[in-house]
C-alpha positions as CSV (number, residue, x, y, z in Angstrom):
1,X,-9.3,-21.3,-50.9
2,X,-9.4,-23.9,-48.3
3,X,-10.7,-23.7,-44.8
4,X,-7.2,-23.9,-43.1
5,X,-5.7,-21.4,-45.5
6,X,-8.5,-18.7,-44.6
7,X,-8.0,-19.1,-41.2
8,X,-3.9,-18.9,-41.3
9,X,-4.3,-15.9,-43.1
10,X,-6.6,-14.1,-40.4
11,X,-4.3,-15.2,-38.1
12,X,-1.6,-13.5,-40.0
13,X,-4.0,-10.4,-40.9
14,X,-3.4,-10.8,-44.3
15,X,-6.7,-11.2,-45.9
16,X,-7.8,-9.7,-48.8
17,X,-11.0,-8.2,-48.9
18,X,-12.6,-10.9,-51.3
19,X,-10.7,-13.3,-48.7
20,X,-12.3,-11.8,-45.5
21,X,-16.1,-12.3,-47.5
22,X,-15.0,-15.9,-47.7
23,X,-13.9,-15.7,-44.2
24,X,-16.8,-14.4,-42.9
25,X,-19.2,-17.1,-44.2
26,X,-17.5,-19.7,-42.5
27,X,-19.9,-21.7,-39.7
28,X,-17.4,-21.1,-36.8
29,X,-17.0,-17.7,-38.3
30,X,-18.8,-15.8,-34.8
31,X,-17.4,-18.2,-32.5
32,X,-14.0,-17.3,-34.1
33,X,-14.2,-13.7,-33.6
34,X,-15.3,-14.4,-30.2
35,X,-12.5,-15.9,-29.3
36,X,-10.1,-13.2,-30.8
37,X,-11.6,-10.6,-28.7
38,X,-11.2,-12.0,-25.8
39,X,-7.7,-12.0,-25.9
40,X,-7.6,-8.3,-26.3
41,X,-8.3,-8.5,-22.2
42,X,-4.8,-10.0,-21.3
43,X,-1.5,-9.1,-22.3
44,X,0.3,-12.1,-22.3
45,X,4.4,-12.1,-22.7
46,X,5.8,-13.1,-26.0
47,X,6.0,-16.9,-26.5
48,X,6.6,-19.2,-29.4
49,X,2.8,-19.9,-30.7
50,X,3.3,-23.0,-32.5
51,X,5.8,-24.5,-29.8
52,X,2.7,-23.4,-27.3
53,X,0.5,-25.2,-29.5
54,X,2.8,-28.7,-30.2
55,X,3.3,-28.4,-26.2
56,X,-0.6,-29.5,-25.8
57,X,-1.2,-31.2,-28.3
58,X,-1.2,-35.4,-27.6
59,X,0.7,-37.8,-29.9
60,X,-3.1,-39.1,-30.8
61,X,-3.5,-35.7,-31.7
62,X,-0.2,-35.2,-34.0
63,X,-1.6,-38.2,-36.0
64,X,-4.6,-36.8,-37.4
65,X,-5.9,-37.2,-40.3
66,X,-5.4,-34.1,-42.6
67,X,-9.5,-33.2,-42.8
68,X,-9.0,-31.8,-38.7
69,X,-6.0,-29.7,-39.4
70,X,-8.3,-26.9,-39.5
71,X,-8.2,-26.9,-35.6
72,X,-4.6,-26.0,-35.5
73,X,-5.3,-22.4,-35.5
74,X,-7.7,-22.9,-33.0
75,X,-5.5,-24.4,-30.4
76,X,-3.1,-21.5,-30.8
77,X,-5.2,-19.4,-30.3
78,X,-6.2,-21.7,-27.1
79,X,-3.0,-21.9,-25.5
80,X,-2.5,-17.8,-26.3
81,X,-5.6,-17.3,-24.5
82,X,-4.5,-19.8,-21.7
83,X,-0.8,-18.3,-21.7
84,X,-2.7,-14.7,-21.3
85,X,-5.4,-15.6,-18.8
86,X,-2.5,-17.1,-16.6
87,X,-0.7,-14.2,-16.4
88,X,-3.5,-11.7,-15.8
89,X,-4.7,-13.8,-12.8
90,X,-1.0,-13.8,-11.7
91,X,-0.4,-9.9,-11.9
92,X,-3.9,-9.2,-10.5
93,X,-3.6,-11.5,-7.6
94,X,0.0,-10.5,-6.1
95,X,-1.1,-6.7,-6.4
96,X,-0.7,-5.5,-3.0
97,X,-3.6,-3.0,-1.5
98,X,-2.4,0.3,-0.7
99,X,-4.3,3.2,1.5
100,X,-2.6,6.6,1.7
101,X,-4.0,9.7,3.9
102,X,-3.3,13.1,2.2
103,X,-2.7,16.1,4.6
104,X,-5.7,17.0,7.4
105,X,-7.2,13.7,6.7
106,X,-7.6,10.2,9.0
107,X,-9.0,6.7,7.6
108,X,-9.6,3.5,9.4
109,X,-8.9,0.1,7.6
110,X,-10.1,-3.6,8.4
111,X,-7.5,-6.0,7.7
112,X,-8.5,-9.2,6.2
113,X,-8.1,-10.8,9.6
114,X,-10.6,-8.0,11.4
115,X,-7.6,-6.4,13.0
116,X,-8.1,-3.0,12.8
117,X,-6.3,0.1,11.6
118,X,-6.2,3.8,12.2
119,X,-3.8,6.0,9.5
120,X,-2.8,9.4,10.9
121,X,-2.5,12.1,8.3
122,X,0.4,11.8,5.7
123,X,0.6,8.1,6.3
124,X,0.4,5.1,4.0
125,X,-0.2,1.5,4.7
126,X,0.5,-1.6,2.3
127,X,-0.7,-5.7,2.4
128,X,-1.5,-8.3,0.2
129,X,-4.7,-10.1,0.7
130,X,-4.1,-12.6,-1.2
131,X,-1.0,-13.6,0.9
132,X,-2.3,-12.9,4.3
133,X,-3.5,-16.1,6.0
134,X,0.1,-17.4,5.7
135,X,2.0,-13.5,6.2
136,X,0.3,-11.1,8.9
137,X,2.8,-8.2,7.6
138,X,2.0,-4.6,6.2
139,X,4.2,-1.5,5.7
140,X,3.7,1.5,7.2
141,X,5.2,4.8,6.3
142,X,3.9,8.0,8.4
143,X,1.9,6.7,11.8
144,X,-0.7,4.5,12.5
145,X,-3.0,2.7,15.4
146,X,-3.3,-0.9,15.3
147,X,-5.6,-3.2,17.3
148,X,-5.0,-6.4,16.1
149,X,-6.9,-9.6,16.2
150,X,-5.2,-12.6,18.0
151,X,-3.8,-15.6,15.4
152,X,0.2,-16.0,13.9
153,X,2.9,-13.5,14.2
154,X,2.0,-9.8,12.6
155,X,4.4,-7.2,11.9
156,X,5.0,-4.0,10.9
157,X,7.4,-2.8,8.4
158,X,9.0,0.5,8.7
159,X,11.6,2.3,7.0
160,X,13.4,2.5,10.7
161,X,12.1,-1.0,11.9
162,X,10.1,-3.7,12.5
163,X,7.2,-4.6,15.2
164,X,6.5,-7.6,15.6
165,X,3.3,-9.0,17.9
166,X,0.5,-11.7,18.8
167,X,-2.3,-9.7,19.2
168,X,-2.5,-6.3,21.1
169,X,-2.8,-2.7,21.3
170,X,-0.1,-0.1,20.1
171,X,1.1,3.0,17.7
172,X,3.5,3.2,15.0
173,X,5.2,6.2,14.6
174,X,7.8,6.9,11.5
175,X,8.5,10.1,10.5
176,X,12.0,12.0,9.2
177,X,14.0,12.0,12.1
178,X,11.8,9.9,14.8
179,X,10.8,6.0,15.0
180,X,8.2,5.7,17.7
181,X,6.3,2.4,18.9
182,X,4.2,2.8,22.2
183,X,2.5,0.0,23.6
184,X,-1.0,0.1,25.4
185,X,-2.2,-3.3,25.3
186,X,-0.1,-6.7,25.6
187,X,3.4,-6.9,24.4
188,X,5.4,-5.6,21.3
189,X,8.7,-7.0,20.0
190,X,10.8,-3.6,18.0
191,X,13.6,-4.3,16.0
192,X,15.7,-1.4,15.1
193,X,19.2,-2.4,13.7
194,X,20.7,-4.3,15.8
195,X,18.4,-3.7,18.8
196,X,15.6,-6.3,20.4
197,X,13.5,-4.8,22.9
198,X,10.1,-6.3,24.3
199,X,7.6,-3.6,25.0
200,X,4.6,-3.9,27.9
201,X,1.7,-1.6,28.3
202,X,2.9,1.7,29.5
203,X,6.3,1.7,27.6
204,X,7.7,3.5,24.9
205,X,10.6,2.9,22.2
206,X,11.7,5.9,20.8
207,X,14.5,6.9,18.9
208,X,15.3,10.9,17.8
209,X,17.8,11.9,15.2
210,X,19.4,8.2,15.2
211,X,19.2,8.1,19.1
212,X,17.2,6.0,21.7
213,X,15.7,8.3,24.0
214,X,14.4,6.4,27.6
215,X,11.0,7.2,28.7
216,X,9.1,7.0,31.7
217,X,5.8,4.5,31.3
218,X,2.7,6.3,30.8
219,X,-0.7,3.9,31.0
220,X,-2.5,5.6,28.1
221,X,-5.6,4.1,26.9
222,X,-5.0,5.2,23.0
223,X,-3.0,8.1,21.3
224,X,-4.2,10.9,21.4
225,X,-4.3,11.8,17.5
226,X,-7.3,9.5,17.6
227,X,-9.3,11.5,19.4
228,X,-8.0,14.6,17.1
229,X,-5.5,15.7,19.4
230,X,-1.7,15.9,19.0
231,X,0.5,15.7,22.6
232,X,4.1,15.7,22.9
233,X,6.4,15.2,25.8
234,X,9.8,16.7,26.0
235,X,10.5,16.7,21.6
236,X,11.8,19.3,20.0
237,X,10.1,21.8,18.7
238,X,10.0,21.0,14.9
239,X,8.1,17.7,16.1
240,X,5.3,19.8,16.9
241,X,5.9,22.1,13.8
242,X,5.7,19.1,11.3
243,X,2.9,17.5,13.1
244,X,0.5,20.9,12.8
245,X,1.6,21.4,9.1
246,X,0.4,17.9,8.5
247,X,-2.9,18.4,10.6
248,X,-3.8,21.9,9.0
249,X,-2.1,21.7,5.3
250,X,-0.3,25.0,6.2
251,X,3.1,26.0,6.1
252,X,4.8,27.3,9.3
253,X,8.0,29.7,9.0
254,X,9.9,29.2,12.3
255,X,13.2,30.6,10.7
256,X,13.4,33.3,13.3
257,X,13.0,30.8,16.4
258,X,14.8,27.8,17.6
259,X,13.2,24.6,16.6
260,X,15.4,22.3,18.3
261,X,14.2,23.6,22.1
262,X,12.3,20.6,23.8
263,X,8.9,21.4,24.3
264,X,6.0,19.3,26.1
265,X,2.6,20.8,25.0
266,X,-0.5,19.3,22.4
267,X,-2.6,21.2,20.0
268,X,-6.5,20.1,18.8
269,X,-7.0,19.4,15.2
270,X,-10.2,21.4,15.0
271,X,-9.0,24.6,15.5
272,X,-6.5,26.3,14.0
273,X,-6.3,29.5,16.3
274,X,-6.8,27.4,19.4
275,X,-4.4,25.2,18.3
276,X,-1.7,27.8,17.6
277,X,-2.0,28.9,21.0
278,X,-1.9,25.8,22.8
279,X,1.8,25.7,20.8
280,X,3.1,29.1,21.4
281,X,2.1,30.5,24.6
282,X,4.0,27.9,26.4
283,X,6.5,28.5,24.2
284,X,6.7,32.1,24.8
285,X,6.2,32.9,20.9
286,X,4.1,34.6,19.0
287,X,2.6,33.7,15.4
288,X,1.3,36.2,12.6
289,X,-1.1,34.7,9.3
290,X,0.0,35.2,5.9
291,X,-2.6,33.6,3.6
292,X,-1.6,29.9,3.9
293,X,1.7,30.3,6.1
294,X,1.9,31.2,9.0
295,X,5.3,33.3,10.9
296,X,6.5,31.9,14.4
297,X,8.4,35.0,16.2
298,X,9.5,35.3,19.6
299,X,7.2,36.8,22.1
């Protein structure tokens, strides 16, 4: 059996086991097997093999004399590998970096441009890397800090809007029913619909149950969650509910009290007693354990 014919017939997998001892002698024979492996490595999408192999070949090529014929099966598997290895690097590359928080947990993440991040609990955050000299942009679901570095335009993508900035100081917030953006250094641009607003140090955009609530400026230095502390001023009750359940992986039953009262108080993250009572004795309620949930009553 000729040369070419054993090596069409291990690229169809139909050697016999004489054939394969034939096969196995031949001088290319490791380099071959080399080459075979390394395709295992990509998974490229179905293509026409001997129309991938005509497209590279050059006329000078097509007129060869019939004793190099035996590098057609070669060049398939050539432009296979090339087909493949053009893919992977295109899959791999556009594959955006993710970082999620699970409950009672915080994480700080360096951008590729040194701006910096700071993920609350529950909270996710996605970029591409690859993408990010020419697109300054992440999405954030849950809340997060940024301090970011000075260059092109960077924004924020939420599920309730965008914030859009140069380089400054602020805090995303997202959650179920509230959309949050406080600024404490330079300016931010929200977009929320159909509304533009232009935030300074001091000022707040907030929106609760679908409706912007006006706030008076504060001039905070950083949230408070970053210094493992949660504050809130004049929100409902279930704000601060959701907030501790996600700070203490516990589950609160306030089925016998009214959750939609407007509360101002704040609660430390280190602990847990402390931090009940800095909810309920302004409140006027009182709170009973239960293994992992924990009963709001009224006092």
């Amino acid at each position: 059996m000729t040369r070419e014919e054993l090596l069409q017939k291990w690229l169809d997998h139909s050697l016999t086991p004489k054939e394969l001892e034939a096969f196995k002698k031949l001088e290319d024979y490791e380099e071959l097997t080399k080459m075979n492996a390394a395709l295992q490595y990509f998974k490229a999408p179905d293509v026409d093999v001997e129309a991938a192999y005509n497209a590279i070949q050059t006329p000078k090529q097509k007129e060869a004399p019939k004793s190099t014929s035996w590098f057609k099966p070669l060049l398939r598997i050539a432009a296979i590998l090339a087909i493949g290895f053009g893919t992977y690097v295109y899959t791999t590359s556009s594959n955006p970096t993710t970082i999620e928080t699970e409950i009672a947990a915080k994480t700080s993440v360096k951008l590729p441009d040194t701006s910096a991040v700071q993920l609350n609990a529950v909270s996710s955050l996605v970029y591409n890397e690859d993408s990010w000299d020419e697109n300054r942009e992440v999405n954030l679901t849950g809340e997060a800090y940024f301090k970011v570095a000075k260059g092109a335009t960077f924004s924020v993508v939420t599920d309730a809007g965008i914030v859009t900035v140069l380089g400054t100081e602020f805090n995303v917030k997202q959650r179920k029913n509230l959309f949050e953006v406080f600024c404490y250094e330079g300016s931010v641009k929200v977009h929320h619909k159909n509304t533009n607003i232009v935030l300074k140090p001091g000022q707040r955009f907030l929106i609760l149950d679908g409706k912007q609530i006006h706030n008076e400026k504060e001039m905070l230095k950083e949230p408070s969650w970053i210094r493992n502390e949660s504050s809130f001023k004049s929100l409902p009750l279930r704000e601060v509910i959701q907030e501790f359940e996600r700070q203490y992986n516990v589950t609160i039953d306030a089925s016998n009290v009214d959750t939609a009262q407007i509360v101002t108080c704040g609660f430390t993250h280190t602990n847990m007693d402390m931090a009940l009572q800095s909810i309920t004795i302004p409140s006027q309620l009182k709170y009973q354990k239960n293994q992992n949930t924990i009963i709001l009553k009224r006092d």
